[in-house]
C-alpha positions as CSV (number, residue, x, y, z in Angstrom):
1,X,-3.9,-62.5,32.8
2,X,-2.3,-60.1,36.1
3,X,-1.9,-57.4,33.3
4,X,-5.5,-57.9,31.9
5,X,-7.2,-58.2,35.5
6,X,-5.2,-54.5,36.0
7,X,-6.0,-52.8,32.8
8,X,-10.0,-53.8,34.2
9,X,-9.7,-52.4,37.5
10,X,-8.1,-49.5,36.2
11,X,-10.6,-49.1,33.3
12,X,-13.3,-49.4,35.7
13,X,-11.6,-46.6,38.2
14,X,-11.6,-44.0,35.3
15,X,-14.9,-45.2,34.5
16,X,-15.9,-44.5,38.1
17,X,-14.3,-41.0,38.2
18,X,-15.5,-40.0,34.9
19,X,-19.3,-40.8,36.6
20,X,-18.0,-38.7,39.7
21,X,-16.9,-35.3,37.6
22,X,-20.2,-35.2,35.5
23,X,-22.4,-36.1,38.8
24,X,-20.0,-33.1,40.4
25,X,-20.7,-30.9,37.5
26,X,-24.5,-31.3,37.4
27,X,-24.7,-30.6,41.2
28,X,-22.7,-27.4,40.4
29,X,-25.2,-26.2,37.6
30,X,-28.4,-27.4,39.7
31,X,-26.8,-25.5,42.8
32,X,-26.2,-22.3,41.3
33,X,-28.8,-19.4,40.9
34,X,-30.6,-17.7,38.2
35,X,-28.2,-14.5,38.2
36,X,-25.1,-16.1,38.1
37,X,-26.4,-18.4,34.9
38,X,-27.7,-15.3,33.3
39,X,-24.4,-13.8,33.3
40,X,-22.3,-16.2,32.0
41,X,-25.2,-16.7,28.7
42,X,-25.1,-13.1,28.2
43,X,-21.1,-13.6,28.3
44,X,-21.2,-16.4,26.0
45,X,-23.8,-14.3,23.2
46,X,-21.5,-11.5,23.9
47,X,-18.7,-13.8,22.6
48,X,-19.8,-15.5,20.0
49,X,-21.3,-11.7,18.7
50,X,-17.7,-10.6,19.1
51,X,-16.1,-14.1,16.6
52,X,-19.0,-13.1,14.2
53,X,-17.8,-9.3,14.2
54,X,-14.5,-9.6,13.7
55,X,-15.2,-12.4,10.9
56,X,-17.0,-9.9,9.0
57,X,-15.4,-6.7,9.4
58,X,-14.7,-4.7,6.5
59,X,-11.7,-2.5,6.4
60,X,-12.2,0.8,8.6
61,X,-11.6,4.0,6.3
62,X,-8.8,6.0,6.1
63,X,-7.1,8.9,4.6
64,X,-5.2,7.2,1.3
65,X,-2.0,7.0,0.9
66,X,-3.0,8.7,-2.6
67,X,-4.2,11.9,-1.5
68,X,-1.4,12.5,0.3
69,X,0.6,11.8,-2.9
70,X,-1.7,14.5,-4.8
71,X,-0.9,16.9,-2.0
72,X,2.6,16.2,-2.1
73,X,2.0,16.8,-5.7
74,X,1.0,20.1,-5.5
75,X,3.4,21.2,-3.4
76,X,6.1,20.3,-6.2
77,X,7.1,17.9,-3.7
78,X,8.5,14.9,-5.9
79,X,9.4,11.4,-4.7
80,X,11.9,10.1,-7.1
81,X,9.3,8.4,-9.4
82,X,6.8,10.1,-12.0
83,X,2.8,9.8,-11.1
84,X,1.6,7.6,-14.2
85,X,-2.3,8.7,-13.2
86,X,-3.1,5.1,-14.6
87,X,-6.3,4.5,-13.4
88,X,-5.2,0.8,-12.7
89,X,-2.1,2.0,-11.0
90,X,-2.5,1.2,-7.0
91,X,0.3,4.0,-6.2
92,X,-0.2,6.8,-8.2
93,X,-4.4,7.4,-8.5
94,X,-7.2,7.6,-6.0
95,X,-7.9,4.0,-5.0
96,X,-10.0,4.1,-1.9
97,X,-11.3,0.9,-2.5
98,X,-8.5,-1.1,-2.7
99,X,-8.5,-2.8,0.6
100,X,-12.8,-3.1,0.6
101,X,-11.5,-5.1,-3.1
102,X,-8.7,-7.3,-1.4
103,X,-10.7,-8.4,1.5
104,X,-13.6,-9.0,-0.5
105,X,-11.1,-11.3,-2.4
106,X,-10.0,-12.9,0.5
107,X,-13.2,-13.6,2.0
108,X,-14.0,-15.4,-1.5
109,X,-10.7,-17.2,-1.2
110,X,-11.6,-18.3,2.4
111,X,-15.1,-19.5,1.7
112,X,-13.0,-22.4,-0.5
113,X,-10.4,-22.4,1.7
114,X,-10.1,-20.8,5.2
115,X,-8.9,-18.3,7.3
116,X,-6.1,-20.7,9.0
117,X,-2.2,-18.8,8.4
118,X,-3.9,-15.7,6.8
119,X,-4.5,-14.0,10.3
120,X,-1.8,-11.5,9.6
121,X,-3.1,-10.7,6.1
122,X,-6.2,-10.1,7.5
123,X,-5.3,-8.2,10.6
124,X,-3.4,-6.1,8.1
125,X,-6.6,-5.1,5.8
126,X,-8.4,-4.4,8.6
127,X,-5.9,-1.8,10.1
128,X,-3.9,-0.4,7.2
129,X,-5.4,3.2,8.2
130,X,-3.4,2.8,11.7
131,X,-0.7,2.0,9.6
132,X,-0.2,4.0,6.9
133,X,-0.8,7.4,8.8
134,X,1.3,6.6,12.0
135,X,3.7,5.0,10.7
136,X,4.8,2.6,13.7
137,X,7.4,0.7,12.1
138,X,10.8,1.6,10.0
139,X,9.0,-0.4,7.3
140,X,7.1,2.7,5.8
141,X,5.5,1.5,2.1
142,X,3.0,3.8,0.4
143,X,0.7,1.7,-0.7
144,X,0.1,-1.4,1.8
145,X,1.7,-2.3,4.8
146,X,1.5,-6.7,6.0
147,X,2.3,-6.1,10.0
148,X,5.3,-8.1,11.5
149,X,7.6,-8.8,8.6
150,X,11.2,-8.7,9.8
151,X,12.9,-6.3,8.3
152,X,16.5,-4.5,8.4
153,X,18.5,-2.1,6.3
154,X,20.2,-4.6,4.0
155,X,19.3,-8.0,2.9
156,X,22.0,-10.2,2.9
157,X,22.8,-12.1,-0.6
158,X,22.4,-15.3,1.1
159,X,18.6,-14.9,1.9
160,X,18.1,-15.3,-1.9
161,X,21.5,-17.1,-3.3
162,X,20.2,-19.0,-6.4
163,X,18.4,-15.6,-8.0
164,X,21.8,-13.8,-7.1
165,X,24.0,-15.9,-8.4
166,X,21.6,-16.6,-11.4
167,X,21.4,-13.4,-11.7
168,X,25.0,-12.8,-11.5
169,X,26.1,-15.7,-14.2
170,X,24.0,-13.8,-16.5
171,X,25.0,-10.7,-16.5
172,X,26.6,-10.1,-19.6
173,X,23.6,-11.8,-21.4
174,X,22.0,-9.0,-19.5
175,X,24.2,-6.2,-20.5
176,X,24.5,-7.0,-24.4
177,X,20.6,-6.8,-24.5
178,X,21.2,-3.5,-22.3
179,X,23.9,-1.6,-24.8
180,X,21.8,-2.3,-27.7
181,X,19.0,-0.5,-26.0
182,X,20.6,2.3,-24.8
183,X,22.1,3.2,-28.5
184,X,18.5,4.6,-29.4
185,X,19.2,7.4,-27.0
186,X,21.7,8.6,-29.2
187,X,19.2,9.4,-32.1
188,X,16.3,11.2,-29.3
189,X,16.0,12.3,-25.6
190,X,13.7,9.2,-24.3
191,X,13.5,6.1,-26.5
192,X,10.3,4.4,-27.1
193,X,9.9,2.0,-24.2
194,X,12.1,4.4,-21.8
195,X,10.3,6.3,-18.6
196,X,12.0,9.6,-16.6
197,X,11.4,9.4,-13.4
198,X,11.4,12.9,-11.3
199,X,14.6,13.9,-9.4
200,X,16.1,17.0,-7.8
201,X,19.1,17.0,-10.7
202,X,20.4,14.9,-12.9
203,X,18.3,11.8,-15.4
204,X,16.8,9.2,-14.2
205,X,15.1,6.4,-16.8
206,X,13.4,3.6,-16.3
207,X,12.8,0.5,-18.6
208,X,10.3,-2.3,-17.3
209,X,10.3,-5.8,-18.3
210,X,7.0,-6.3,-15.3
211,X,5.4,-3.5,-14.1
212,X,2.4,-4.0,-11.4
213,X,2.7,-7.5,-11.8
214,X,2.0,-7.2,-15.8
215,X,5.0,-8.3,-18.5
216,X,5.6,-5.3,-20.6
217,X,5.4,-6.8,-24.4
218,X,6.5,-4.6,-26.5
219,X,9.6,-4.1,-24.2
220,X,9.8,-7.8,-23.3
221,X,10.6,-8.6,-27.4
222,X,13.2,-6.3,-27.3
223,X,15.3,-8.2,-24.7
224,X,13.9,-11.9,-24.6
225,X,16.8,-13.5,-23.1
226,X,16.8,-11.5,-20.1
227,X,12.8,-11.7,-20.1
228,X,13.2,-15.5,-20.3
229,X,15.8,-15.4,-17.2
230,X,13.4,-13.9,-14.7
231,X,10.9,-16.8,-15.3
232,X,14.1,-18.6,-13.9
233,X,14.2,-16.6,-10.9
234,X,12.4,-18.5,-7.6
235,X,11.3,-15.8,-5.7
236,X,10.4,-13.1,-8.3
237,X,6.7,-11.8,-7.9
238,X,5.3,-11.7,-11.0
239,X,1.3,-12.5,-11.8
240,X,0.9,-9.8,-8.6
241,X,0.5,-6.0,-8.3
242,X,3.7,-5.1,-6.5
243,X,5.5,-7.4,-9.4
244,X,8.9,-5.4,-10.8
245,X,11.4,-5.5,-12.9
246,X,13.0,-3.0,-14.6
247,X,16.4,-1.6,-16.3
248,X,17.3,1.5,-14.5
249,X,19.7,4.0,-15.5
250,X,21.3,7.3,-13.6
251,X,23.1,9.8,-15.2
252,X,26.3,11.0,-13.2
253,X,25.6,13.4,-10.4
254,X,22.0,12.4,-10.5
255,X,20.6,12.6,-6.5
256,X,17.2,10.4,-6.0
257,X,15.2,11.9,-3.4
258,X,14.4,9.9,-0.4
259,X,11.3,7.6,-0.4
260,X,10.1,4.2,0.2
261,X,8.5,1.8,-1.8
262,X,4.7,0.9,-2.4
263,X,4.9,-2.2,0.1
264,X,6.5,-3.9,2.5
265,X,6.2,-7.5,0.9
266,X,9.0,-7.4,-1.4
267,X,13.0,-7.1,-1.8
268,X,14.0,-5.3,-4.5
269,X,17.3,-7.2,-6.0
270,X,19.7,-4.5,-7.4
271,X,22.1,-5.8,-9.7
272,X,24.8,-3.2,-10.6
């Protein structure tokens, strides 16, 4: 009953300054002049103008990483790959809409969803011109930058230890398929399937399983075990534009020039 009969009184206390703060707060409002309550609407519109801005932004324009790729081009400059001039490739054509595409998709995804935990995403399609031409981070892809990643030179194998050691347990399922591909080059220069990519000296080929997020077929049948292993893998991208993987070869005394990759979102796993 003592604890009841002081839950009351304290019940009706709170009650009682509750009734004090709004009374307080309406004698504020009524007490204040016109200018002062002008202000602070116009700062409120101003506001809530601001949210609706940002909200629907579109991404601001900006010199493509492409062009400067076609300048580079035609300055015989070469960045250790070959230009496929696909039009669906995001890395090696003219793509000015790219971003205008992805934000378009994200603003569909939001409408089901929302924007919660995409703020970086977003705040990255909306200033990859900033980005990409000044360069403010070590982090330096050509195709699209995602702001605050951590990043450092070398990954240890411990940040993705089941693909490694997957990877690792496999590998002579990996290299059988391997030598049986490489014996075509004995009958021609580049083997159906086979890219050269463009160095300062020496060969440099290139056999992909996924490229751009897309499984290669053709080249997929001709080494299904090792197809069927990166379906194992947890962390490999696949059903996404910057999805890769890919048998690589370099001929001795073969120097690839420097350059980074199309994005920032990805480790490449090398296993030698």
């Amino acid at each position: 009953t003592t604890m009841s009969l002081e839950w009351l009184m304290d019940w009706s206390w709170s009650l009682d300054g509750l009734r004090d703060f709004i009374a307080t707060g309406i004698q504020s409002f009524r007490d204040c002049d016109a200018t002062a309550l002008a202000a602070v609407a116009c700062l409120l519109v101003l506001f809530v103008w601001y949210c609706y801005h940002v909200g629907r932004e579109q991404p601001r324009a900006y010199a493509t990483v492409n062009a400067l790729m076609q300048s580079a081009e035609a300055n015989g400059v070469q960045n250790g790959y070959v230009y496929c001039h696909s039009p669906e490739c995001v890395r090696c054509t003219h793509h000015d809409g790219l971003n205008q595409k992805l934000y378009h998709n994200l603003q569909e995804y939001a409408k089901r969803y929302s924007w919660s935990g995409m703020g970086r995403i977003h705040k990255g399609i909306r200033e990859q011109g900033r980005y990409l031409n000044s360069r403010p981070s070590i982090q330096k892809p050509e195709g699209f930058f995602l702001p605050d990643l951590p990043t450092m030179p070398y990954f240890s194998r411990d940040a993705q230890k089941h693909d490694v050691e997957l990877l690792e347990r496999n590998f002579q399922t990996i290299l059988c398929e391997f030598e049986t591909l490489y014996k075509a080059f004995s009958n021609c220069s580049l083997p159906q399937g086979w890219k050269m990519n463009s160095t300062p000296s020496g060969e440099w080929f290139t056999f992909y399983l996924v490229n751009q997020g897309m499984c290669v077929p053709r080249n997929c049948r001709r080494c299904p075990r090792t197809y069927r292993l990166l379906g194992s893998l947890r962390t490999c991208i696949g059903n996404n534009v910057f999805g890769n993987a890919c048998i690589s070869v370099l001929s001795p005394g073969t120097v690839i020039a420097e350059h980074y990759g199309p994005t920032n979102i990805r480790i490449r796993c090398h296993l030698g």
